[in-house]
C-alpha positions as CSV (number, residue, x, y, z in Angstrom):
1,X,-18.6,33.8,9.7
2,X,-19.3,37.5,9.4
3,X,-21.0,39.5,6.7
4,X,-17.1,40.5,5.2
5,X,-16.2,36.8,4.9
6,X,-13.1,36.4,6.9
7,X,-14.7,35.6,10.1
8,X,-15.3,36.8,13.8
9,X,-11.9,37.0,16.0
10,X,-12.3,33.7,17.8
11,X,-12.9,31.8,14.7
12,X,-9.7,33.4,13.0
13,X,-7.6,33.2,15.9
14,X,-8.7,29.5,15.9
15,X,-7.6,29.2,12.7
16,X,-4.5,30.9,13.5
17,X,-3.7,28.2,16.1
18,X,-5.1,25.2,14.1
19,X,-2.0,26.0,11.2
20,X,0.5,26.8,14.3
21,X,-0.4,23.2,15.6
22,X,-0.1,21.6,12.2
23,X,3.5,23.3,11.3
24,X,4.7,22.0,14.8
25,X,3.2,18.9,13.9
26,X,4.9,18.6,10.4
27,X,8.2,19.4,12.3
28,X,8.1,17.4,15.8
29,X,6.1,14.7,15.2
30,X,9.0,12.1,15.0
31,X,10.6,13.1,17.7
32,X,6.9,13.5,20.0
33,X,5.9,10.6,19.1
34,X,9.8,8.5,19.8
35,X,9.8,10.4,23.3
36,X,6.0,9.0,23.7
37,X,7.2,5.3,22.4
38,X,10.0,5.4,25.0
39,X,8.1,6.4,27.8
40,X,4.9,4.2,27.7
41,X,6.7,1.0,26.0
42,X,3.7,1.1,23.6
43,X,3.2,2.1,19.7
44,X,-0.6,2.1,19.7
45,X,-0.6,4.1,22.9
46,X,2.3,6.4,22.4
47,X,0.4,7.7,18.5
48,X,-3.0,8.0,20.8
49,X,-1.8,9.9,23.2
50,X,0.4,12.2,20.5
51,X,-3.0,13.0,18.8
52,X,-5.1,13.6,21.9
53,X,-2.1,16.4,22.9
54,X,-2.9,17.4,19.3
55,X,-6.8,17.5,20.1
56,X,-5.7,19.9,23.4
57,X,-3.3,22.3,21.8
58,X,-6.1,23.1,19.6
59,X,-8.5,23.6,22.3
60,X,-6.0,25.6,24.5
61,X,-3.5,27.8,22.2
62,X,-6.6,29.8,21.2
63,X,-7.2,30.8,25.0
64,X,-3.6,30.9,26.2
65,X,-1.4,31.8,23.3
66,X,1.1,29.3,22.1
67,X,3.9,28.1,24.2
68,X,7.3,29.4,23.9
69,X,8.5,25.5,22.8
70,X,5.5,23.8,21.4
71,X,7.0,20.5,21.0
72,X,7.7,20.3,25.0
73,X,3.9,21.5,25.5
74,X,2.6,18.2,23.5
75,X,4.9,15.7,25.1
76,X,4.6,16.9,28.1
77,X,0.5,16.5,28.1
78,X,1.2,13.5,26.6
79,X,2.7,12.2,29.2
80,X,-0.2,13.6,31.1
81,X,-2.4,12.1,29.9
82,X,-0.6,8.2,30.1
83,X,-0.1,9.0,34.0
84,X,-4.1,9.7,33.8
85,X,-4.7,6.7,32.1
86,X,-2.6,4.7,34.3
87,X,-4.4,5.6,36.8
88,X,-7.8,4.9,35.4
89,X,-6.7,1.5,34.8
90,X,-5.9,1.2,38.7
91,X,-2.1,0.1,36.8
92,X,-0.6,3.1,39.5
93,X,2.2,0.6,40.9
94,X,5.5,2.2,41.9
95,X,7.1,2.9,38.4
96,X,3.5,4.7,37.4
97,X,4.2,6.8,40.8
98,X,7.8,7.7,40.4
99,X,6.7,8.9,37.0
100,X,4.2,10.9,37.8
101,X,6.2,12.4,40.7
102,X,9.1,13.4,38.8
103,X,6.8,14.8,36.1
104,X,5.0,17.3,38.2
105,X,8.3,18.5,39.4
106,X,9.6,19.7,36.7
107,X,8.7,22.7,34.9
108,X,6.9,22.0,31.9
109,X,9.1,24.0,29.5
110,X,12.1,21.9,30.4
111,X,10.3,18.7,30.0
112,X,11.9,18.0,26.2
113,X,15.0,18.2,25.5
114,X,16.0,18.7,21.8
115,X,19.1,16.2,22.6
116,X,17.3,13.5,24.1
117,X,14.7,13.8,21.7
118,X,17.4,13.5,19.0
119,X,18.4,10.6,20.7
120,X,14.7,9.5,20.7
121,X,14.2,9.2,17.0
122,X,17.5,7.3,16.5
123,X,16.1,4.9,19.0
124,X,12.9,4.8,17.3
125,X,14.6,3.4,13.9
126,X,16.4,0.8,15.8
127,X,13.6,-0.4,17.2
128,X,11.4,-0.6,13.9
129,X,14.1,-2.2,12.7
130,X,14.1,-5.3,15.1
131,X,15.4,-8.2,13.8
132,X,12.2,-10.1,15.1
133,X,10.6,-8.0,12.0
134,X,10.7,-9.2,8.2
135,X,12.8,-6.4,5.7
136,X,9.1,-5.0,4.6
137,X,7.5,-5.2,8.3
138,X,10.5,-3.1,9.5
139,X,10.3,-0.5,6.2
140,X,6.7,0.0,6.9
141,X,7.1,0.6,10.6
142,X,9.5,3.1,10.4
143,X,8.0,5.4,7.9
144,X,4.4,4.8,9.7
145,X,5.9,6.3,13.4
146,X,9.1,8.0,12.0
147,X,8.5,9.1,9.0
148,X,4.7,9.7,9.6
149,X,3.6,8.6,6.2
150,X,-0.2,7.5,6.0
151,X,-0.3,4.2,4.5
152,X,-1.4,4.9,1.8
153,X,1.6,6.8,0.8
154,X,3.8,3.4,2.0
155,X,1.9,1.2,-0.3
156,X,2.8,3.7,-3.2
157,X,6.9,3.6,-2.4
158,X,6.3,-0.5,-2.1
159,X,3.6,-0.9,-5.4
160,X,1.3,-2.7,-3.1
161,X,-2.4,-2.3,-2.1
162,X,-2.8,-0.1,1.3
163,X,-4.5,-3.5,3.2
164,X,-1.2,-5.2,2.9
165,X,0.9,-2.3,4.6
166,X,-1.9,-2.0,7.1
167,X,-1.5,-5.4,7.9
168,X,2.1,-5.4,7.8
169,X,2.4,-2.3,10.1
170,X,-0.6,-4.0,12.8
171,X,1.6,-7.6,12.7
172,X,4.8,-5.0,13.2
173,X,3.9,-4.0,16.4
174,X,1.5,-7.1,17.8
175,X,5.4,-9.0,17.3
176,X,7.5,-6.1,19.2
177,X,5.1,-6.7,21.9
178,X,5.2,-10.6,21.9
179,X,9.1,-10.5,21.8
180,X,9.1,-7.9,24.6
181,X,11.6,-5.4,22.5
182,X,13.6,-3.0,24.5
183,X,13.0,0.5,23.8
184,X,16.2,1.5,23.6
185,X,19.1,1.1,21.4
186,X,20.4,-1.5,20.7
187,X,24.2,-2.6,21.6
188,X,27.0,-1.5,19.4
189,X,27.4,-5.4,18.5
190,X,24.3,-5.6,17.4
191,X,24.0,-3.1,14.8
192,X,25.0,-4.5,12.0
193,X,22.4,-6.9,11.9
194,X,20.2,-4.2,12.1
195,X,22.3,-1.8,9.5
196,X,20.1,-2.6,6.4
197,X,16.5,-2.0,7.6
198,X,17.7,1.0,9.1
199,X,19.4,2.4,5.6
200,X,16.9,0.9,3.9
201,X,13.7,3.3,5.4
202,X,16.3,6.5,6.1
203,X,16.6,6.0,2.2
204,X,12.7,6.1,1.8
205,X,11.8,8.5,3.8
206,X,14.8,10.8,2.0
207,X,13.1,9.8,-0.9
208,X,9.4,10.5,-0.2
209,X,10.5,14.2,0.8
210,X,12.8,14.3,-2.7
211,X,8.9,13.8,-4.7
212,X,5.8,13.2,-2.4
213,X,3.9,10.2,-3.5
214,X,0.7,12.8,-3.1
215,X,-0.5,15.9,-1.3
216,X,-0.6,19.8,-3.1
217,X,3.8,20.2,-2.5
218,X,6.2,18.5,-4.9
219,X,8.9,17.8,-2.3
220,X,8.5,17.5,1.2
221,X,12.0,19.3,2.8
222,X,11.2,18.7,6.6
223,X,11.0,15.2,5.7
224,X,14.2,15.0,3.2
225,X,16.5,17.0,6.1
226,X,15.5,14.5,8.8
227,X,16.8,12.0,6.8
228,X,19.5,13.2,6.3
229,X,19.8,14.3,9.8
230,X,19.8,10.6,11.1
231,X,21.8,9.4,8.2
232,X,24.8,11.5,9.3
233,X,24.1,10.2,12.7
234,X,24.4,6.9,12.1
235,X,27.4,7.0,10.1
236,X,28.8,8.3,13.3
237,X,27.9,5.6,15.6
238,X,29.1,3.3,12.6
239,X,32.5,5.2,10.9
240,X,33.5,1.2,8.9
241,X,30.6,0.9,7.5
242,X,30.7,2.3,3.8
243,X,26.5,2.1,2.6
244,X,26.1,4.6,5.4
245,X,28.7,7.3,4.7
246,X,27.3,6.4,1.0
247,X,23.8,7.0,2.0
248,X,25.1,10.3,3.4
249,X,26.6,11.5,0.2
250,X,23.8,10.5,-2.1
251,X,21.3,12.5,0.5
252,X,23.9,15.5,0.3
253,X,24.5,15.8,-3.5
254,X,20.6,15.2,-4.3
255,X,19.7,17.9,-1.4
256,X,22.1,20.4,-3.1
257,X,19.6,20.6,-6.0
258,X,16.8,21.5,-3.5
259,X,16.7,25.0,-4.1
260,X,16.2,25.2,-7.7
261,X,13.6,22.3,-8.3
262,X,10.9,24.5,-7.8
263,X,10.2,28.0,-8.8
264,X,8.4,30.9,-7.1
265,X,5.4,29.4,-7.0
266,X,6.5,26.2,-5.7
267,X,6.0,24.0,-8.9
268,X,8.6,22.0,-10.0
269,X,11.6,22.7,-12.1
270,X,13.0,19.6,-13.8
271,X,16.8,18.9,-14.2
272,X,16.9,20.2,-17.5
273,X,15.6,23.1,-16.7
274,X,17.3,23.8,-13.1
275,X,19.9,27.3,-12.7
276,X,22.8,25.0,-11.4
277,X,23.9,28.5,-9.4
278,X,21.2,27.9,-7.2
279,X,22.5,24.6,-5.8
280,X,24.1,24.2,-2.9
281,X,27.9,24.1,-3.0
282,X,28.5,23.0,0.3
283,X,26.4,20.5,0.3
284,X,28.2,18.7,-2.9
285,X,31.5,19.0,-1.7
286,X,30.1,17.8,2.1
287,X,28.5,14.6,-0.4
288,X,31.5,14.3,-2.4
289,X,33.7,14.0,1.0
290,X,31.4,11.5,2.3
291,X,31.4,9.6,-0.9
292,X,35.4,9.7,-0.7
293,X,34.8,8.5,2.8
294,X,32.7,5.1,1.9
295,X,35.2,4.3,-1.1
296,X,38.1,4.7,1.9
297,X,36.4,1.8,4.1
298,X,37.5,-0.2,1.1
299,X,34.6,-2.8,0.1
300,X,33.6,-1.5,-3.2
301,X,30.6,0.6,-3.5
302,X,27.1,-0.8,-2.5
303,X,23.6,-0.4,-3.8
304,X,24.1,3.5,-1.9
305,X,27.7,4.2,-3.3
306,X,26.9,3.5,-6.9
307,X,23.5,6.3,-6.3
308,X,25.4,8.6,-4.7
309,X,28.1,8.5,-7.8
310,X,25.3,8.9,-10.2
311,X,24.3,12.3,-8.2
312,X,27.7,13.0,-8.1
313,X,27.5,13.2,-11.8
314,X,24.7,15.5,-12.3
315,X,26.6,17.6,-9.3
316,X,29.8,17.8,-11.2
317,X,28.2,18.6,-14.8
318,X,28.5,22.6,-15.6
319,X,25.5,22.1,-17.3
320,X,22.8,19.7,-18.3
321,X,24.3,19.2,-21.8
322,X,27.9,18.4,-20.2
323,X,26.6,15.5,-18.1
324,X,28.4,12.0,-18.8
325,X,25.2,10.1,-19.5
326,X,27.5,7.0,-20.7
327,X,29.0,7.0,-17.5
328,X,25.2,7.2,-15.4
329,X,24.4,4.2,-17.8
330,X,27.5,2.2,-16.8
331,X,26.7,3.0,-12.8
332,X,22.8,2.3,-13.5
333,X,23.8,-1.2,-15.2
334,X,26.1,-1.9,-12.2
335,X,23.1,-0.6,-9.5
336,X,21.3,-3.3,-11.3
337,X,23.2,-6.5,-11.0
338,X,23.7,-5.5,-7.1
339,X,20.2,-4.1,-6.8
340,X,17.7,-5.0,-9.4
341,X,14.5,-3.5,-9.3
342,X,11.8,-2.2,-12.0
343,X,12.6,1.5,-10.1
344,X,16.0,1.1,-11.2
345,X,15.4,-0.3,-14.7
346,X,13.3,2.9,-15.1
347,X,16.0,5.2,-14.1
348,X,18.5,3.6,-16.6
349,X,16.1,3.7,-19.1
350,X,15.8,7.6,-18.6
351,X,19.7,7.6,-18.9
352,X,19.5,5.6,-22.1
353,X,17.3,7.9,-23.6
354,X,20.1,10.8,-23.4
355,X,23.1,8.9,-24.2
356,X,22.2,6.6,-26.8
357,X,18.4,8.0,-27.9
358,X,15.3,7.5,-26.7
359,X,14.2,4.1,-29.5
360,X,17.6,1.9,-27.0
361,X,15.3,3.6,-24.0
362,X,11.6,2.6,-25.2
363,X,12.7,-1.0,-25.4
364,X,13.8,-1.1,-21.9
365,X,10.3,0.8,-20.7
366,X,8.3,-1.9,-22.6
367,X,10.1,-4.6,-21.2
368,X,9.3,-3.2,-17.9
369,X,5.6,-2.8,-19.2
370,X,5.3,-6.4,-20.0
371,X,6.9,-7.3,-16.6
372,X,3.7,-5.9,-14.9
373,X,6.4,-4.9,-12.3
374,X,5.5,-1.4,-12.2
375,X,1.3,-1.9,-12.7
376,X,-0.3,1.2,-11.2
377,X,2.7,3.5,-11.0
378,X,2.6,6.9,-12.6
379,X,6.3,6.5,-13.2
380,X,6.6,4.1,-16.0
381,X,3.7,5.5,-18.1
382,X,5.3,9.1,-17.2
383,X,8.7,8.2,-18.9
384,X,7.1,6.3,-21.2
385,X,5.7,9.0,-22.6
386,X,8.1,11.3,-22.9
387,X,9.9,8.6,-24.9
388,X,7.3,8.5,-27.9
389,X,7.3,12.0,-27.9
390,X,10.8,12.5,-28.5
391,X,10.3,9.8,-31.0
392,X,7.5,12.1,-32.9
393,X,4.7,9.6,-31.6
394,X,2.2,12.3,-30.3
395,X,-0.9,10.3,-29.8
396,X,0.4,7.7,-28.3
397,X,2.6,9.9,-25.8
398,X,-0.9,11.9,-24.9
399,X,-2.6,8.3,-23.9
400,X,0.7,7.8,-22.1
401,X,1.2,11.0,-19.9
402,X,-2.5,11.2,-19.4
403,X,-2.6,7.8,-17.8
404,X,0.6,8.9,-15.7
405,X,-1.5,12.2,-14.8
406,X,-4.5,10.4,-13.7
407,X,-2.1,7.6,-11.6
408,X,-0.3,10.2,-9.7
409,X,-1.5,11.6,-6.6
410,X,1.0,14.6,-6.3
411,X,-0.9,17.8,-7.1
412,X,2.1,19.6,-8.5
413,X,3.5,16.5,-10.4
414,X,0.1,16.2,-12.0
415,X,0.5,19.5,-12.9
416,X,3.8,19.3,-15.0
417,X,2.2,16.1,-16.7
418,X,-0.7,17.9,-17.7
419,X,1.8,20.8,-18.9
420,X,3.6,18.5,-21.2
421,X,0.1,17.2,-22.5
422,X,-0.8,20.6,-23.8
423,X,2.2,21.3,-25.4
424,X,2.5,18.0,-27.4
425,X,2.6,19.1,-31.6
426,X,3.2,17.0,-34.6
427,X,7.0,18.6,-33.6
428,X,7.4,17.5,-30.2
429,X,10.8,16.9,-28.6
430,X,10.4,16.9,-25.2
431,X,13.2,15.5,-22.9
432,X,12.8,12.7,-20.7
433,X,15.1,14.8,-17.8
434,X,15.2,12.8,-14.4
435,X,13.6,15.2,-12.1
C-alpha cells in the first residue's frame, strides 16, 4: 500500500478483479460447476477444477481485462484444465481426444451456452436427487453443488452438527459413483420418483436466499430467483403434478415482498413494518395463477399448496392489521398434520400470537422448548422472546432474544435482535411479525 492508503494501481486493479470474479461467481457458479459435472462425470473433480479456473481468472483478468462473458471464460479453462489432467494421467484414449479436439476448435466465447447451461443445472438436481440417495443425502447434495451452500450453512437448515452433513454429502457422491449414475436427466417416467427430493432442496435453497442462515446480507436474491427459476422449470416438464405448480406460487407470492424487506441500507424490514406498495404485483397474481393451477390438477393441496395459501394471505391483506390470522392458523394446523415439523409448529405459533394473543402462543413455543426439537436454533428463542415481551415479561424476553442474537449467524438478523433488546421497557409490546 501507498502513503494515501488506497493502494498502488496493480494492487487496486487486483482488487478490482478479485470482486468481479466473486460477483460472477455468486451468479454462475451452479450452472459452471453442472456444465463441469456433466463433462468430466465427476463431483470431486468437476468443484476442483471450478476453483482452480477461479484461482486463474484472478491471476489473468488483472493483465487482460475481463472477458466479455465471464462464465464461458471459467468453464471453458475448466475444461482446460480436465483435458490437461487427462493427459497427465496418460487416461488420453479416444473420448479424451475427441474432446480436446472439438474444444480447441471452437472459439472460446462460444464455449457456454446460457441454454445448455440452463439445461445443465436442471440436470444437476436430478442427479442429486438419485433415487440410490436417502431424502437427506439427496437435500445435502443439491444445495452443496447447486445451491453452493458451505456446510455449515446445510447443517443449520437440517439442526444437525456440520460432521454429519459432511459425511452425508462425501457418502452422496462415493454412492453416485458406485451405482455408475448417468449424468443426464433422467426419463420422463422416472420423474416422479424423483419429484420429492427435487422440491424438497428447490424449496431450501428458496428458502436460504428468503433469510441466510449467516454472512453480513439478510436475504440472499441470486439464490431465491434461481430457485424459482428451476421451480418454474420443472412445473413445465411436469404440468399434473400439483406440489410443483404449488411450490411455484409460494416462491412467487413470498418473492413479491422482496423489495420492501429491507431498507436503504439493506437491513431488514419485518412484515409489520413493510410499505405493501413496494411489492410486486405481478408476481402475486403470477403466484396466485399458479396456486389456481395446482388446486386445478385436483388432489387437494400438499405440504407446498397449503404454504403458498398462507403467503397468499399476507399477499391479499391491504395491510398488516387486515390479515386473516384465524385463517393462517387453520392452514398452519392443516400444514401440520400433512407436514409436522418443529419449523412449522413455530410458524403457527407466531400466527397464534396475532389471532388469539401471544399467552395461546407461548404455550405452543414451550412445548417446542421441552421437545428439544429446535436445540441450537436462534428461531425458537427469537419468537420466544417476542412473546414475553408482548406479555410485559421484560427480563425474561432480554435473556431470550439475547440467546437468539448470540445463536444466529446472520449479521443483519443479529442486528434487528439486538435492536429489539435495547428497546425493551417495563411497557414493551413488541409484535412477534413473521419476517
Amino acid at each position: 500500500m501507498n502513503g494515501d492508503g488506497v493502494g498502488t494501481a496493480p494492487e487496486r486493479e487486483a482488487a478490482s478483479a478479485r470482486r468481479r470474479v466473486e460477483a460472477v461467481w455468486r451468479i454462475e457458479a451452479a450452472r459452471i460447476v453442472a456444465t463441469l459435472i456433466r463433462y468430466t462425470g465427476d463431483f470431486d473433480l468437476a468443484e476442483d477444477l471450478a476453483q482452480e479456473a477461479l484461482s486463474a481468472a484472478l491471476e489473468q483478468w488483472p493483465v487482460d481485462g475481463t472477458p466479455s462473458n465471464p462464465g464461458a471464460w471459467l468453464v471453458t479453462v475448466g475444461k482446460r484444465r480436465a483435458v490437461d489432467g487427462w493427459r497427465r494421467a496418460a487416461a488420453l484414449d479416444k473420448r479424451c481426444a475427441a474432446i480436446a479436439r472439438r474444444l480447441n476448435e471452437q472459439a472460446e466465447e462460444n464455449a457456454y451456452d446460457p441454454d445448455a447451461i440452463e439445461d445443465d443445472v436442471l440436470r444437476l438436481v436430478f442427479i442429486a436427487c438419485h433415487p440410490s440417495l436417502s431424502r437427506d443425502a439427496r437435500v445435502a447434495l443439491t444445495l452443496r453443488v447447486v445451491g453452493g451452500l458451505a456446510t455449515d450453512e446445510i447443517a443449520r437448515a437440517f439442526f444437525v452438527p456440520t460432521p454429519t452433513i459432511q459425511q452425508r454429502i462425501v457418502r452422496a457422491k462415493k454412492t453416485l459413483a458406485a451405482v455408475n449414475a448417468p449424468f443426464e436427466v433422467p426419463p420422463r417416467e422416472e420423474y416422479a420418483g424423483r419429484l420429492d427430493g427435487v422440491l424438497s432442496v428447490l424449496y431450501l435453497i428458496f428458502n436460504e436466499g428468503h433469510v441466510a442462515s449467516s454472512g453480513g446480507e439478510w436475504m440472499r436474491e441470486d439464490l431465491a430467483r434461481e430457485a424459482m427459476r428451476l421451480a418454474r422449470v420443472l412445473a413445465g416438464l411436469i404440468p399434473a403434478e400439483s406440489e410443483a405448480h404449488a411450490l411455484v406460487a409460494l416462491m412467487e407470492l413470498t418473492a413479491a415482498r422482496f423489495p420492501a424487506r429491507t431498507d436503504a441500507n439493506r437491513d431488514p424490514v419485518l412484515l409489520d413494518a413493510q410499505d405493501r406498495t413496494r411489492w410486486d404485483a405481478s408476481l402475486i397474481s403470477r403466484g396466485r395463477a399458479a396456486l389456481q393451477r395446482a388446486d386445478a390438477v385436483g388432489r387437494g393441496r400438499g405440504a407446498y399448496g397449503l404454504q403458498a395459501a398462507i403467503a397468499e394471505c399476507h399477499a391479499v391483506a391491504a395491510t398488516f392489521d387486515d390479515t386473516d390470522w384465524e385463517r393462517i392458523v387453520v392452514l398452519h394446523e392443516a400444514l401440520g398434520c400433512i407436514a409436522p415439523s418443529p419449523a412449522v409448529e413455530l410458524n403457527r405459533a407466531a400466527a397464534v400470537a396475532m389471532a388469539a394473543g401471544p399467552a395461546s402462543a407461548l404455550r405452543i413455543v414451550d412445548e417446542i422448548d421441552r421437545s428439544g426439537a429446535l436445540y441450537g436454533s436462534h428461531l425458537l428463542p427469537s419468537v420466544r422472546g417476542d412473546l414475553l415481551a408482548r406479555l410485559g415479561r421484560v427480563d425474561e424476553a432480554r435473556e431470550c432474544l439475547t440467546d437468539a442474537a448470540r445463536l444466529t449467524a446472520n449479521e443483519r438478523e443479529r442486528g434487528v435482535l439486538l435492536a429489539k433488546i435495547a428497546a425493551l421497557s417495563p411497557r414493551t409490546s413488541a409484535t412477534a411479525a413473521p419476517r
